[in-house]
C-alpha positions in Angstrom: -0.3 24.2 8.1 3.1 24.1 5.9 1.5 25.4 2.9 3.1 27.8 0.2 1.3 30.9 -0.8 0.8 30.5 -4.7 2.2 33.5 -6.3 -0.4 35.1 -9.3 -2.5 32.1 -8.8 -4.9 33.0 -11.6 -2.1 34.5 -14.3 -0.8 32.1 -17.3 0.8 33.7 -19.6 2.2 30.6 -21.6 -1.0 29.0 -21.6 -3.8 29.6 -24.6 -7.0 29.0 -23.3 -8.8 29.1 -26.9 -7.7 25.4 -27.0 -8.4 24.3 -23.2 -11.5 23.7 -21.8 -12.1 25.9 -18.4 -13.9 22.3 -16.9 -12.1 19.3 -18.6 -14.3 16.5 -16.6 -17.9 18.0 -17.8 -19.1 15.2 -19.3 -17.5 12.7 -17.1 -19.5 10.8 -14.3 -18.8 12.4 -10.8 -20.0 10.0 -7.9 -21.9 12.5 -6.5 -18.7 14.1 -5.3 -19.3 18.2 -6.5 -16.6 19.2 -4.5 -13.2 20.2 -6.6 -10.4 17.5 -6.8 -8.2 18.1 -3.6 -4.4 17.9 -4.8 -1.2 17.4 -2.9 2.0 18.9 -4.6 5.0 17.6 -3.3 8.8 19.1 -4.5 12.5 18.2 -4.7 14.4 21.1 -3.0 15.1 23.9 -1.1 17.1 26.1 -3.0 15.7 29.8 -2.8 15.6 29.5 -7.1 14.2 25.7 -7.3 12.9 24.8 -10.9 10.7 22.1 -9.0 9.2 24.3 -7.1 8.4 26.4 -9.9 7.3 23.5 -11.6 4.9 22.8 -9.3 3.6 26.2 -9.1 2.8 26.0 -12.9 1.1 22.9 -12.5 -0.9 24.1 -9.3 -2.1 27.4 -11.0 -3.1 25.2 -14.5 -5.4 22.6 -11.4 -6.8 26.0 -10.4 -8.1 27.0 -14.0 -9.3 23.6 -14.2 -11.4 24.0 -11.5 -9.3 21.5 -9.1 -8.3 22.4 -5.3 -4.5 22.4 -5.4 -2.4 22.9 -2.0 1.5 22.6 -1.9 3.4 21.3 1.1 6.8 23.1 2.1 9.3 21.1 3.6 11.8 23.0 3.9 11.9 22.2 7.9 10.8 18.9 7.7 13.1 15.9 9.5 14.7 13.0 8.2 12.8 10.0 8.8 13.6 8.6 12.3 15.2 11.8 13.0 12.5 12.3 15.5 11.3 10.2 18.3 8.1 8.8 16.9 7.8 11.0 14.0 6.6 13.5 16.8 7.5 16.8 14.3 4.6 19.7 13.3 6.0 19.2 9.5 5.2 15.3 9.8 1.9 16.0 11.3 1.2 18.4 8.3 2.4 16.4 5.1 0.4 13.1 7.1 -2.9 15.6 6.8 -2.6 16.7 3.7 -2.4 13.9 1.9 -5.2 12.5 3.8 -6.7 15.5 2.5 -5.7 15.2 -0.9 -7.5 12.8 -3.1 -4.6 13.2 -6.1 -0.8 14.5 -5.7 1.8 15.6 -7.5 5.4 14.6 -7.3 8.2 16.6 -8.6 11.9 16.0 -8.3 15.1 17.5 -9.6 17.3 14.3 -11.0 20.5 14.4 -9.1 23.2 11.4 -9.7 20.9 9.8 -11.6 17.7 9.7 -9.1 15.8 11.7 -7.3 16.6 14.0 -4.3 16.6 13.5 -0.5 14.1 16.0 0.3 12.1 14.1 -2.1 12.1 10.5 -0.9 11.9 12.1 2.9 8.6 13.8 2.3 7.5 10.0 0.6 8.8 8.1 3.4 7.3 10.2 6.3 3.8 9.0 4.6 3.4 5.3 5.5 1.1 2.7 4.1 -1.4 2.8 7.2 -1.0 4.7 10.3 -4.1 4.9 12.6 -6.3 2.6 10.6 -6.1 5.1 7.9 -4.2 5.2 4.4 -2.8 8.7 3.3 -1.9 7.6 -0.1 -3.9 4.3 -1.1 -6.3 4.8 -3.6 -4.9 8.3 -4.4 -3.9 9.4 -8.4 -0.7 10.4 -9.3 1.2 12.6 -11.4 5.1 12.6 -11.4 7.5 15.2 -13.4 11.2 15.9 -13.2 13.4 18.7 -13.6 17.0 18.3 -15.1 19.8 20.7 -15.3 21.5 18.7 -18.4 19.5 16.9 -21.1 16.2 15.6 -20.8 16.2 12.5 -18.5 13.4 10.3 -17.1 15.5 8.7 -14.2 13.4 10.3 -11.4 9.8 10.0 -13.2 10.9 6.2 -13.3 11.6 6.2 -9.6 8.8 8.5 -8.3 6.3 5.7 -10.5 7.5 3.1 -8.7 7.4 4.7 -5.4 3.7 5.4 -6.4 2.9 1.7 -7.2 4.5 1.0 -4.0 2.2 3.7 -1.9 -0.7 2.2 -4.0 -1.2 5.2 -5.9 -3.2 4.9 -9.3 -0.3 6.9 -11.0 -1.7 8.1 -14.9 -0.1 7.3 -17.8 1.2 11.5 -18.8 4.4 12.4 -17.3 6.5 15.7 -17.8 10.7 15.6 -17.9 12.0 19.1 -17.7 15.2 19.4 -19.8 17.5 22.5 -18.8 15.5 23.8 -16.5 17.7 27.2 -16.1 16.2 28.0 -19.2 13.0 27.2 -18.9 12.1 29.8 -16.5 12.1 33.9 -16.4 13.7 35.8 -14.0 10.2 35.8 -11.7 10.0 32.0 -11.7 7.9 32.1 -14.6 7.7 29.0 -17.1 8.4 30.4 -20.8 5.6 28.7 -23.7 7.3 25.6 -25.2 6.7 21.9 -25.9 7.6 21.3 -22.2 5.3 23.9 -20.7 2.4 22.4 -22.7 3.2 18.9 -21.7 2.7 20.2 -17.7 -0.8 20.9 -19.5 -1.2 18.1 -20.7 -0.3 16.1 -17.2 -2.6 18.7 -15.1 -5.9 18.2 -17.0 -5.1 14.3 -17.8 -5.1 14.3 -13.9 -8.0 15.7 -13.1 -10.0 13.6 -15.2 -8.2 10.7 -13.9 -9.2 11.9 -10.0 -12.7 12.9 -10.7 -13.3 9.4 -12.3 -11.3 7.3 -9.6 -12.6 8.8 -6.6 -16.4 7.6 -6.2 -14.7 4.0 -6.5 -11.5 3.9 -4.3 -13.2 2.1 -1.4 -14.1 -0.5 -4.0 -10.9 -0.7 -6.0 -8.8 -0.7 -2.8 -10.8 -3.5 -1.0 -8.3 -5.9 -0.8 -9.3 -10.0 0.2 -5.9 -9.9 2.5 -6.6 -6.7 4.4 -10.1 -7.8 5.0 -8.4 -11.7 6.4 -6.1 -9.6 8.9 -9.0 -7.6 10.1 -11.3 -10.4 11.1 -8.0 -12.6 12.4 -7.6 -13.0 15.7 -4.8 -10.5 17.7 -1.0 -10.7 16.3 1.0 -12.5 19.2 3.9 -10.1 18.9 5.8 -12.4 21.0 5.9 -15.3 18.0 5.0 -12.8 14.8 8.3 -12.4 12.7 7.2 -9.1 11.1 6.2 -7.9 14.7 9.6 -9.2 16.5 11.9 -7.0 13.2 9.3 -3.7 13.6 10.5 -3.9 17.0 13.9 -4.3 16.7 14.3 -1.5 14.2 12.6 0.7 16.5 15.0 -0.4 19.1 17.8 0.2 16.7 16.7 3.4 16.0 16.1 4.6 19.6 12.4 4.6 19.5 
């Protein structure tokens, strides 16, 4: 599984625990489900020194200390989309499990020209709306950040939202927008105490409470009157369907 090892998973030494609680969805109604949230984190480049790596690091140690299960995919051999006859590619197969794993993720992306970066949007568009009968984002929360290396900027947060409402994420309302990033961080990849550091903080616990409240009712808030009319229709006759007739002649285009 294309995983990263977390380094010093349990150390935070910009974060003051006096004024965080160690479970911030005690007194919030569970489903039943006792498991911890299971979190995707998703970054924005493969630079050996990436801040959104590092960003995501920060927030995947602050989910551990509040008591989530966080898990962060590396793609730094993953395809471009259609690169690879039928998406056939280990690193495809990965991301598709995790977040059908993951019931909340985590999207962070440098800014570059003004949006966000290709490694980004490949990782989002290698995880289609339904693929097998099942939905690897639908119904999942969302939290999106961005890193910038000039003034603060919310460019890619806009983006990465509305890819969210598009993957029919419940995205929350907290976001974080990393100004300078360069100088953000220590020499170890370490994020220094600041307003921005605490706003990561903020974003992490917001998103937990967010997943543990969401996720006894996705079946119900994703239950959908037009999904449930396809189901019980009768068999697409590719031969006349319009939507059928262009999926086929991109995948003829595109040597599938």
């Amino acid at each position: 599984m294309r995983t990263r090892a977390l380094p010093d998973p349990d150390t935070l030494p910009a974060f003051d625990r006096r004024h965080a609680p160690r479970d911030p969805v005690l007194d919030l109604p569970n489903g039943g489900l006792d498991h911890p949230p299971r979190i995707l984190l998703l970054y924005g480049s493969l630079r050996e020194r990436s801040y959104s790596r590092f960003t995501v690091e920060e927030a995947a140690r602050l989910l551990r200390h509040f008591g989530a299960e966080p898990r962060i995919f590396d793609p730094s051999d993953l395809p471009l989309p259609d690169q690879v006859k039928g998406d056939d590619h280990p690193a495809v197969r990965d991301l598709r499990e995790l977040a059908m794993w993951s019931e909340g993720q985590v999207w962070c992306s440098p800014e570059r020209h003004g949006q966000i970066t290709g490694v980004m949007k490949a990782q989002i568009d290698h995880l289609p709306l339904s693929i097998g009968g099942l939905r690897p984002t639908q119904g999942r929360t969302l939290a999106v950040m961005q890193v910038s290396g000039g003034s603060q900027s919310f460019n890619a947060v806009n983006t990465l939202r509305l890819l969210g409402r598009w993957m029919r994420m419940f995205t929350i309302p907290n976001q974080s927008s990393i100004a300078k990033a360069f100088q953000e961080f220590d020499e170890n990849g370490r994020m220094r105490p600041s307003s921005y550091y605490e706003r990561i903080v903020d974003v992490v616990e917001e998103l937990v409470r967010f997943t543990v409240l969401l996720r006894p009712h996705v079946r119900t808030l994703t239950d959908r009157y037009s999904e449930r009319r396809i189901e019980a229709a009768a068999p697409i006759d590719v031969a006349k369907d319009l939507s059928a007739i262009a999926i086929a002649q991109q995948a003829k285009g595109t040597g599938r």
